[in-house]
VONU-354785 format. One line per 5 residues: number of its first residue (from 1); their letters; for each residue x, y, z of N, C-alpha, C. Coordinates in nm, 2 decimals, padded with zeros to 4 digits, m for minus. Each point is the difference from the previous one (the first is absolute). Layout:
NUM = A = X/Y/Z/X/Y/Z/X/Y/Z  ...
END
This chain:
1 = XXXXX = 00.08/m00.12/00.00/m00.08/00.12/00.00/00.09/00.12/00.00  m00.05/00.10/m00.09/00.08/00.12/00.04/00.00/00.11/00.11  00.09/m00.01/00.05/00.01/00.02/00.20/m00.03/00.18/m00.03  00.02/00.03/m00.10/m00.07/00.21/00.00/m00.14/m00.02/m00.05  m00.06/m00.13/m00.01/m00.13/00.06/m00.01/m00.07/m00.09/00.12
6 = XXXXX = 00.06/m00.10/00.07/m00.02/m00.06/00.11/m00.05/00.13/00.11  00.11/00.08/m00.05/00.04/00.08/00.13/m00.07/00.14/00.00  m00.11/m00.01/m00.15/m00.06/00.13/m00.01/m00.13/m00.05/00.06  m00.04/00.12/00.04/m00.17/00.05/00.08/m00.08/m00.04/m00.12  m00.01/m00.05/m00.08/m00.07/m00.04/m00.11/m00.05/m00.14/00.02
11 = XXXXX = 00.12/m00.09/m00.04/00.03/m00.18/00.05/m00.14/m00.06/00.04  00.00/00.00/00.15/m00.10/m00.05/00.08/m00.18/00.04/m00.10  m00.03/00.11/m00.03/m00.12/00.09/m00.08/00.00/m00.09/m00.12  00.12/m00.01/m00.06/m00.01/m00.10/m00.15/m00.01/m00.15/00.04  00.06/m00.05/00.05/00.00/m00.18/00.01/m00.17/00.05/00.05
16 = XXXXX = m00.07/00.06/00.12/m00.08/m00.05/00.03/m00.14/00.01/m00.13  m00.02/00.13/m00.05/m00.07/00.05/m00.09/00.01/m00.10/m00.17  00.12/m00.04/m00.02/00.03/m00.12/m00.10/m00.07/m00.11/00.04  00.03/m00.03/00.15/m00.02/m00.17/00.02/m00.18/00.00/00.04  m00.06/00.15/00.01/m00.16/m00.03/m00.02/m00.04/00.00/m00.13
21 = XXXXX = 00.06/00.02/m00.08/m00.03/00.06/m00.16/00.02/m00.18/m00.02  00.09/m00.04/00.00/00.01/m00.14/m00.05/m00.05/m00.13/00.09  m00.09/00.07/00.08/m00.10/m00.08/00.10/m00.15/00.00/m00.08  m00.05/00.14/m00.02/m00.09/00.01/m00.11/00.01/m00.09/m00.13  00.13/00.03/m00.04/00.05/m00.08/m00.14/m00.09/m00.17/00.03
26 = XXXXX = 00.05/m00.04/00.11/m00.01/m00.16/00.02/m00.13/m00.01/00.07  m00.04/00.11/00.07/m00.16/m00.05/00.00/m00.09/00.00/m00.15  00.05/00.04/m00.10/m00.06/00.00/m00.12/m00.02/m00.11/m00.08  00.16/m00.06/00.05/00.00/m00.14/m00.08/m00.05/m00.10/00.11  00.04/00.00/00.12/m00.06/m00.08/00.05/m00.11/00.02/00.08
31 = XXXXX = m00.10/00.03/m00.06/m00.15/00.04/00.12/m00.03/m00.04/00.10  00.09/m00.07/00.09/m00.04/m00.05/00.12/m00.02/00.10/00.10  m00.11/m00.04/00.12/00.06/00.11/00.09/00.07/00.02/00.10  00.10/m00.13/m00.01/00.11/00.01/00.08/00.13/00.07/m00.07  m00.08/00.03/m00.13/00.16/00.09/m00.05/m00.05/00.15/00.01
36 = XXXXX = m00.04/00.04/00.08/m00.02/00.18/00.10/00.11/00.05/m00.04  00.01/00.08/m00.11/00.09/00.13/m00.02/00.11/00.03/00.16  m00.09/00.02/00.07/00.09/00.08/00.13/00.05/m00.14/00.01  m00.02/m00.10/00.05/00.02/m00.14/00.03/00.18/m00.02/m00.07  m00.09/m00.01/m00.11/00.16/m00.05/m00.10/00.09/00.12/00.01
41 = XXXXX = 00.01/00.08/m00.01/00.07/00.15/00.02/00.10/00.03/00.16  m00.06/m00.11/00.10/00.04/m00.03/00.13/00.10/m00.07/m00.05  m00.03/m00.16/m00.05/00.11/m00.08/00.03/00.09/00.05/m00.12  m00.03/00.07/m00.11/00.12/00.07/m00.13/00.08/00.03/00.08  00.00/00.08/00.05/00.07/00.14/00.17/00.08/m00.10/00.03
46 = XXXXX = m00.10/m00.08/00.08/00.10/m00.10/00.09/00.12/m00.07/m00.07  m00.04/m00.05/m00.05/00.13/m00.10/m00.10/00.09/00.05/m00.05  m00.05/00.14/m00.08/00.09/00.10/m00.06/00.09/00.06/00.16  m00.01/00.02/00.08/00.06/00.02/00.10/00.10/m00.09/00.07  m00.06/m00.14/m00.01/00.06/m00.12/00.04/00.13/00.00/m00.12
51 = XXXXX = m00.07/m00.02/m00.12/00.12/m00.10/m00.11/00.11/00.15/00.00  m00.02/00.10/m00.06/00.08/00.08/00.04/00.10/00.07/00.13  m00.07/m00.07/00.10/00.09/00.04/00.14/m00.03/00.18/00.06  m00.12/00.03/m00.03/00.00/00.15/00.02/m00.05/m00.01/00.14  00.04/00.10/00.06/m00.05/00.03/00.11/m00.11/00.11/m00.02
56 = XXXXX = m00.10/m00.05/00.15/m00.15/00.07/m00.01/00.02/00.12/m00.02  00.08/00.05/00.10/00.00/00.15/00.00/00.03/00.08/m00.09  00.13/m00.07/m00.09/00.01/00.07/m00.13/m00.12/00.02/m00.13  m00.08/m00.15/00.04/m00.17/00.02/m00.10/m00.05/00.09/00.07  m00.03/m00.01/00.12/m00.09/00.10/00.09/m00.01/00.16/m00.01
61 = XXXXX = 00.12/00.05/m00.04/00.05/00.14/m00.01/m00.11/00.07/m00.10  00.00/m00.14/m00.13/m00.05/00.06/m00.10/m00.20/m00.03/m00.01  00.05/m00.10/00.06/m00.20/m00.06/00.03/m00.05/00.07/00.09  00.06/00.11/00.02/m00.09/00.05/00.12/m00.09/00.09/m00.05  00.04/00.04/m00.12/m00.07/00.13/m00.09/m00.19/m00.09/m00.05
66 = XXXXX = 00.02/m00.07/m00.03/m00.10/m00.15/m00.03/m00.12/00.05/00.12  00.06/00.00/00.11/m00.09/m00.01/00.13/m00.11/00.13/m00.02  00.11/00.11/m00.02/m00.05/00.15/00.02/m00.12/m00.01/m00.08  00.03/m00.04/m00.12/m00.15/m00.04/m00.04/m00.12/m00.06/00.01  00.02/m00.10/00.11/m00.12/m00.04/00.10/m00.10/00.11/m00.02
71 = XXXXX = 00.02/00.08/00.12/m00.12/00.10/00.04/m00.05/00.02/m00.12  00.05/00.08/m00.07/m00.06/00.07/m00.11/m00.09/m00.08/m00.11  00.04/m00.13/00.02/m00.06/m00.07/m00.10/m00.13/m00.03/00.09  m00.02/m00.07/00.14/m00.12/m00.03/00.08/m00.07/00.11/m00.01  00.02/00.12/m00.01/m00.06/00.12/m00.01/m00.09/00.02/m00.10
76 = XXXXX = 00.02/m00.05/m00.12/m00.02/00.02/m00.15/m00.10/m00.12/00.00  m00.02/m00.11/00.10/m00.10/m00.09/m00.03/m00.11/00.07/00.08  m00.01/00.14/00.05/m00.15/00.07/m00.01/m00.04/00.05/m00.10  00.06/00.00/m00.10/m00.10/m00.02/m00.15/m00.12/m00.05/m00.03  00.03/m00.13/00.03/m00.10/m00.10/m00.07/m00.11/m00.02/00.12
81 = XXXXX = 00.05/00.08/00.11/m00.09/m00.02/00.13/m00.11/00.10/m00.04  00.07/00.10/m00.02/m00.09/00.13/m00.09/m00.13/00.01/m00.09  00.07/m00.09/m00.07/m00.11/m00.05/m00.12/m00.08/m00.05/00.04  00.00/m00.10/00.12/m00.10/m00.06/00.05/m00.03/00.04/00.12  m00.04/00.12/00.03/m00.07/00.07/00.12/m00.10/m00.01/00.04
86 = XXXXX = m00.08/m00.04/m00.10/m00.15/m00.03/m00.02/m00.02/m00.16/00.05  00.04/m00.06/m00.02/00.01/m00.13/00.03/00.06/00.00/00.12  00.11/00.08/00.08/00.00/m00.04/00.08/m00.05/00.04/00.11  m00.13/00.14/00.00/m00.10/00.07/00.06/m00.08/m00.12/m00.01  m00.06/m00.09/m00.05/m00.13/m00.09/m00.03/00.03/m00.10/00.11
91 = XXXXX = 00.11/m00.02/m00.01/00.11/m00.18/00.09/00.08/00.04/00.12  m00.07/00.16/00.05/00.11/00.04/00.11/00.03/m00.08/00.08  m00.13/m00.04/00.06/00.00/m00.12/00.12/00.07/m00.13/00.03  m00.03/m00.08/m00.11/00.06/m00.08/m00.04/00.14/m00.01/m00.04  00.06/00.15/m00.06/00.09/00.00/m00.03/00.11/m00.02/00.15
96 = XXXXX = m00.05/00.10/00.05/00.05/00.02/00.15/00.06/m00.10/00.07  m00.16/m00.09/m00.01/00.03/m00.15/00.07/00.04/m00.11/m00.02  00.04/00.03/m00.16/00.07/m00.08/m00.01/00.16/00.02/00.04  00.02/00.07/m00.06/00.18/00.05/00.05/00.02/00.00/00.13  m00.08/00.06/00.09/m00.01/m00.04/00.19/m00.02/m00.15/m00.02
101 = XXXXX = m00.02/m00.09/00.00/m00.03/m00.12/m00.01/00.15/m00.11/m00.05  00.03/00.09/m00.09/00.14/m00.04/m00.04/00.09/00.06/00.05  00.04/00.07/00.07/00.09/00.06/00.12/m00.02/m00.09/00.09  m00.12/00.00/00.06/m00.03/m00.07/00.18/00.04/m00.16/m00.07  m00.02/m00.08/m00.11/00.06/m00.11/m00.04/00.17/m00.04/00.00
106 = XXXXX = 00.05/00.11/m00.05/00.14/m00.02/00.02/00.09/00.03/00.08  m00.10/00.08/00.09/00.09/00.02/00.09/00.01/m00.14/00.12  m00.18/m00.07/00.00/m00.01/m00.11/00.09/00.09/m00.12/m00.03  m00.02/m00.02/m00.16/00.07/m00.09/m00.04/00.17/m00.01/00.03  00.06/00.12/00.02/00.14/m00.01/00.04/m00.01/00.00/00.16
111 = XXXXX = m00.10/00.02/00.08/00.00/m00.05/00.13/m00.01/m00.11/00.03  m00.09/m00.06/m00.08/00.01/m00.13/00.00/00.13/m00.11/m00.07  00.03/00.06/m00.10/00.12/m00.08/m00.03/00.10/00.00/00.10  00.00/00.11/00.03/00.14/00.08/00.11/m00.02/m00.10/00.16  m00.09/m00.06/00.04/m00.02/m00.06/00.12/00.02/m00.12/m00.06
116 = XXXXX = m00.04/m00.07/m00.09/m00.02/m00.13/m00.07/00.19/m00.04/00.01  00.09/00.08/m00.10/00.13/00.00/00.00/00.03/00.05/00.11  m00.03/00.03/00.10/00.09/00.08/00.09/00.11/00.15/00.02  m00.07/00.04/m00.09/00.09/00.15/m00.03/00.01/00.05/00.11  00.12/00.11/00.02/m00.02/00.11/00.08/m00.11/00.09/m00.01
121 = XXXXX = 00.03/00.11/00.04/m00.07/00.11/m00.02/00.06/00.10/m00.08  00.09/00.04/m00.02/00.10/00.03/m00.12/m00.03/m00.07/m00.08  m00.03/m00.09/m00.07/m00.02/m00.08/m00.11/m00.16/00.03/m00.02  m00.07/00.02/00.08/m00.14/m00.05/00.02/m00.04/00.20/m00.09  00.03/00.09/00.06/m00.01/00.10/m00.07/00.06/00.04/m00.10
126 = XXXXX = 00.11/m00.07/m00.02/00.08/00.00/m00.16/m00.09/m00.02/m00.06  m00.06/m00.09/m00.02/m00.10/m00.08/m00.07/m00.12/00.05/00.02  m00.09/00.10/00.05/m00.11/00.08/m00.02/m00.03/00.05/m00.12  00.09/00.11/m00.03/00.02/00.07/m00.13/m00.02/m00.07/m00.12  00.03/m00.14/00.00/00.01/m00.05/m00.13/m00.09/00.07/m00.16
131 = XXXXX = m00.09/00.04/00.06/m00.10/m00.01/m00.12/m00.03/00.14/m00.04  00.05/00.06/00.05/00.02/00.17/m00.01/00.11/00.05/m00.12  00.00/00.14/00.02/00.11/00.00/m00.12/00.12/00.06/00.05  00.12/00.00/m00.10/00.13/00.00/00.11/00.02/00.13/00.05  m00.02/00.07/m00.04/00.02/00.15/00.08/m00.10/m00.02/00.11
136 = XXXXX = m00.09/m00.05/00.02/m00.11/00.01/00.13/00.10/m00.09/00.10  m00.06/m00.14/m00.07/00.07/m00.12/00.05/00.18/00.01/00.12  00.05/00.13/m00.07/00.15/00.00/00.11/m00.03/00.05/00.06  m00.10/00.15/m00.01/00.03/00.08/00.16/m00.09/m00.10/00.08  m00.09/m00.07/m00.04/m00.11/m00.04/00.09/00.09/m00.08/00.08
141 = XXXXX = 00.09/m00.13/m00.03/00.08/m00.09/00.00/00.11/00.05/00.12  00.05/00.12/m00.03/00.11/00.07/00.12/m00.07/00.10/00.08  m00.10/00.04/m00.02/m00.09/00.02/00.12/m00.05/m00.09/00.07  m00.05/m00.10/00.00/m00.07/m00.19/00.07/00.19/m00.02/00.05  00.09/00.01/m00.07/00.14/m00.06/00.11/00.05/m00.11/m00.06
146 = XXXXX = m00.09/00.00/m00.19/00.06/m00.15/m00.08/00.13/m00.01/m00.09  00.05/m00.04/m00.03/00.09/00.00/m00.09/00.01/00.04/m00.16  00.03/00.15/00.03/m00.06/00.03/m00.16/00.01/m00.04/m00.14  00.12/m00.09/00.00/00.08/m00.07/m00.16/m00.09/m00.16/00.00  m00.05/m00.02/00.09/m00.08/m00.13/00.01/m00.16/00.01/m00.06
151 = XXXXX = m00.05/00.15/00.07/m00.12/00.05/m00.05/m00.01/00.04/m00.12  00.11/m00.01/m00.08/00.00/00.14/m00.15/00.02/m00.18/m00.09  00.09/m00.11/00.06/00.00/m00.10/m00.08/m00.15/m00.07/00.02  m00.09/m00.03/00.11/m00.14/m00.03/00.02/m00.13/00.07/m00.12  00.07/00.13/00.02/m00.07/00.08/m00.09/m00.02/m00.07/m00.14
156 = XXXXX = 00.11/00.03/m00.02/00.05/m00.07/m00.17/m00.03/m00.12/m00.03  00.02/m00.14/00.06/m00.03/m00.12/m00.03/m00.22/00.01/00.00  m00.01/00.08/00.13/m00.17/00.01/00.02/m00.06/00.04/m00.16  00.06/00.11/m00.06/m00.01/00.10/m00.13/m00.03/m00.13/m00.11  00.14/m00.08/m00.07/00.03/m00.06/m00.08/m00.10/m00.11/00.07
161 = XXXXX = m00.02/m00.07/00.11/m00.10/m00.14/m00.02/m00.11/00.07/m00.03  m00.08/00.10/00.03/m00.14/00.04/m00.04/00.02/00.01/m00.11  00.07/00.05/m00.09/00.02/00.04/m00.17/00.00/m00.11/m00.03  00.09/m00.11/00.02/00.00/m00.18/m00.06/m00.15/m00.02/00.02  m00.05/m00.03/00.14/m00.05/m00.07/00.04/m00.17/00.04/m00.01
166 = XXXXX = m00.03/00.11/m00.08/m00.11/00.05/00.06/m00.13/00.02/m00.08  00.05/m00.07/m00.11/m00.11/m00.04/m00.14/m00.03/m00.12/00.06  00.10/m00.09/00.03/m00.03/m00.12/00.01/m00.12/m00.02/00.10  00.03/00.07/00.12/m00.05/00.05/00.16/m00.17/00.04/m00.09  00.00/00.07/m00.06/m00.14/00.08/m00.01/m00.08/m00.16/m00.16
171 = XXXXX = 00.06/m00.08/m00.03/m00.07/m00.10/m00.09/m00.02/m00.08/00.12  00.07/m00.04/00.06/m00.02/m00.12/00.14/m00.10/00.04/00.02  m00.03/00.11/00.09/m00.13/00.01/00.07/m00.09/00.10/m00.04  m00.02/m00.01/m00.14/m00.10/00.10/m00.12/m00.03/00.08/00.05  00.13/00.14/m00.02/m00.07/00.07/00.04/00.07/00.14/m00.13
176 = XXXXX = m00.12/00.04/m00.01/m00.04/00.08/m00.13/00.00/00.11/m00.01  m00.05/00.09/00.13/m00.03/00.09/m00.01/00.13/00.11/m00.02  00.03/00.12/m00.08/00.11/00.03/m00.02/00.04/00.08/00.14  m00.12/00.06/00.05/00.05/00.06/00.12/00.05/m00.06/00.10  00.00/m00.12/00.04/00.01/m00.14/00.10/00.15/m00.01/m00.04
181 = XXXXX = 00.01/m00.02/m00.15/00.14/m00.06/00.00/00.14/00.12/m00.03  m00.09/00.17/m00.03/00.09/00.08/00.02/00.04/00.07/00.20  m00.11/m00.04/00.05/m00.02/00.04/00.20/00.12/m00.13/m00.02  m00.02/m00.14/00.01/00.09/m00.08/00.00/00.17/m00.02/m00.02  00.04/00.04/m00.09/00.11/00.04/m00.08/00.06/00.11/00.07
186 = XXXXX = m00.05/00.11/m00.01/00.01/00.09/00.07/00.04/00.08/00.17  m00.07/m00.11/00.06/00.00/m00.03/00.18/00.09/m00.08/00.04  m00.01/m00.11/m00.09/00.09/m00.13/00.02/00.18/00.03/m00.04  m00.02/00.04/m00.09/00.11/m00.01/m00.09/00.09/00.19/m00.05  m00.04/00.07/00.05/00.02/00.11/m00.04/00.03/00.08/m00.15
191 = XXXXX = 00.13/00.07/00.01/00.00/00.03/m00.12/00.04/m00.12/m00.15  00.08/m00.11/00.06/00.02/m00.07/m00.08/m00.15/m00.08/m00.05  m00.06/m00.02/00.06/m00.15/m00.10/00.01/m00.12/00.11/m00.08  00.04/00.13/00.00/m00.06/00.12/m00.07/00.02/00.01/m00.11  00.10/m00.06/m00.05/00.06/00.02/m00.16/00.00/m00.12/m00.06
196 = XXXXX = m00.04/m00.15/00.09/m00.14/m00.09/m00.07/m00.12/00.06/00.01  m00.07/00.06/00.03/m00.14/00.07/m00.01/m00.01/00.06/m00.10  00.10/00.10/m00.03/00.01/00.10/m00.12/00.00/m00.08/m00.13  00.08/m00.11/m00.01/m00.06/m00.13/m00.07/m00.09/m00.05/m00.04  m00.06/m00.01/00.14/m00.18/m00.09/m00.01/m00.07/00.15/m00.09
201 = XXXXX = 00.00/00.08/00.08/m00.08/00.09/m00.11/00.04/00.12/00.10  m00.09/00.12/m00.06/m00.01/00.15/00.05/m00.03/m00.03/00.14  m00.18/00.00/00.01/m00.07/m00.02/00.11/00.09/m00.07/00.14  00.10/m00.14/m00.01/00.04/m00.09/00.12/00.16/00.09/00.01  00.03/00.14/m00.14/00.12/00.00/00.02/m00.02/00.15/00.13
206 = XXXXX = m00.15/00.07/m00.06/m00.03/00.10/00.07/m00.01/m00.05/00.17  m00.07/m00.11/00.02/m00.06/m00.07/00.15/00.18/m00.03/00.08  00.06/m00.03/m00.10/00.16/m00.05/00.09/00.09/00.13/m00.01  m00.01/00.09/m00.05/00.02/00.15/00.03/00.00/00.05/00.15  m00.17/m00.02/00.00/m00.01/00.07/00.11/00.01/m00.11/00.15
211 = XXXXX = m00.01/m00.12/00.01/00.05/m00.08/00.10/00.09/00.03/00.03  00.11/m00.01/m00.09/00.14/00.02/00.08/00.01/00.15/00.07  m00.07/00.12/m00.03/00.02/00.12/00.06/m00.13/m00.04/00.18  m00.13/m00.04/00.00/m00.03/m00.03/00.07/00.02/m00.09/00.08  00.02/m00.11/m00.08/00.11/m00.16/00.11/00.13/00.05/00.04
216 = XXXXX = 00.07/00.09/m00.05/00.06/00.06/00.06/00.01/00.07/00.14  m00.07/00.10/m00.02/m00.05/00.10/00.10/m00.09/m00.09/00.15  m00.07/m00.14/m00.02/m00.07/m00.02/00.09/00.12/m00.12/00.04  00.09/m00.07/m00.06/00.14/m00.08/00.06/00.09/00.13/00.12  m00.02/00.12/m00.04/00.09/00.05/00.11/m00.13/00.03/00.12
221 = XXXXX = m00.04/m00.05/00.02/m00.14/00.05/00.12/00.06/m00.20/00.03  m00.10/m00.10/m00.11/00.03/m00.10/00.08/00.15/m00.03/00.04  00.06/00.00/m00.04/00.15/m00.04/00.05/00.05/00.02/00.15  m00.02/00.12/00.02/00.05/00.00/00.16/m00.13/m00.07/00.12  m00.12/m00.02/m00.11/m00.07/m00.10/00.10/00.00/m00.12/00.01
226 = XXXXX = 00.01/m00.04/m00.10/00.09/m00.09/00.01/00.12/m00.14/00.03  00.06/00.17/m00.01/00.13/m00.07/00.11/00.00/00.01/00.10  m00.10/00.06/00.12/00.04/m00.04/00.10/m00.11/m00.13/00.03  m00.06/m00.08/m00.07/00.00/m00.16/m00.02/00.06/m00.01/00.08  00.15/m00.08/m00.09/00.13/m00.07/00.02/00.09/00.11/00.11
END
């Protein structure tokens, strides 16, 4: 590799922005949905890191620019929320209850897993956040007392299984409705599980928009109640 472009602020921004471009590529030829763009684009990184010998921090310098564009982009999915205002004045209620419903679920279910294995309580609040999005998900994470590189990796694998896993999830147990499977996607899975929605259509991409800003906002209320559970 050439060690002046290793060593430029660029590096890290290109491998990562290439190896999703050529994640896309192979989700095209191969339509499965275990070949997730973001998915394959992880282990490109990895391997390209491994077989070459690079150290993180030298990718990291440059991937960090990648990140900045989080916000901005979760921002931009109140577009399609917009469009559907009307729809989601008609479904307020339901909208509501469903995303509280999918909060007070995941947060039980990691209580319960968390007693089942035996976790601490540091682990036990690591694991709250999961289903949030990563800028929520860390302050919430080091305010609760959890380990915040453990919650931002929870985050991410939570993200990518809902995207794999969440057509499949909604044929299993027929369910149709676009608003169901955009509240779903959305609550569950955040911004990653939002950009399967935007997929399914407008309507489920508009419904997972706005979860993740509301499943959001009611994860930092449940969270410290949470934990004092455990």
């Amino acid at each position: 590799m050439n060690e002046l472009f290793m060593e430029s602020v660029y590096f890290g921004f290109v491998i990562t922005i290439g190896a999703y471009l050529l994640g896309i590529w192979v989700k095209k030829k191969i339509p499965l949905a275990v070949m997730n763009p973001l998915l394959v684009a992880m282990v490109l990184v990895i391997l390209f890191l491994l077989v070459f010998r690079i150290d993180y921090q030298v990718y990291q310098r440059g991937s960090q620019y990648v990140s900045y564009l989080l916000t901005p982009a979760t921002v931009c999915l109140a577009i399609p929320l917009y469009k559907q205002l009307k729809l989601l004045k008609d479904n307020f209620a339901a909208v509501v209850g469903g995303i509280f419903s999918g909060v007070v679920s995941s947060a039980l279910s990691i209580f319960v897993l968390s007693k089942l294995f035996g976790l601490t309580h540091e682990y036990y609040v690591t694991l709250l956040p999961k289903s949030i999005t990563t800028a929520i998900g860390m302050g919430v994470s080091e305010e609760a007392g959890g380990i915040v590189a453990l919650t931002v990796v929870s985050i991410i694998i939570t993200g990518i299984l809902g995207n794999v896993i969440g057509e499949t999830v909604f044929k299993m147990f027929k369910i149709s409705s676009p608003i169901a499977k955009g509240l779903a996607l959305g609550t569950s899975a955040h911004a990653i599980g939002t950009a399967k929605a935007l997929e399914l259509g407008e309507v489920e991409g508009a419904m997972g928009s706005l979860a993740i800003a509301v499943a959001g906002l009611m994860t930092v209320v449940v969270v410290p109640l949470a934990a004092g559970f455990m």
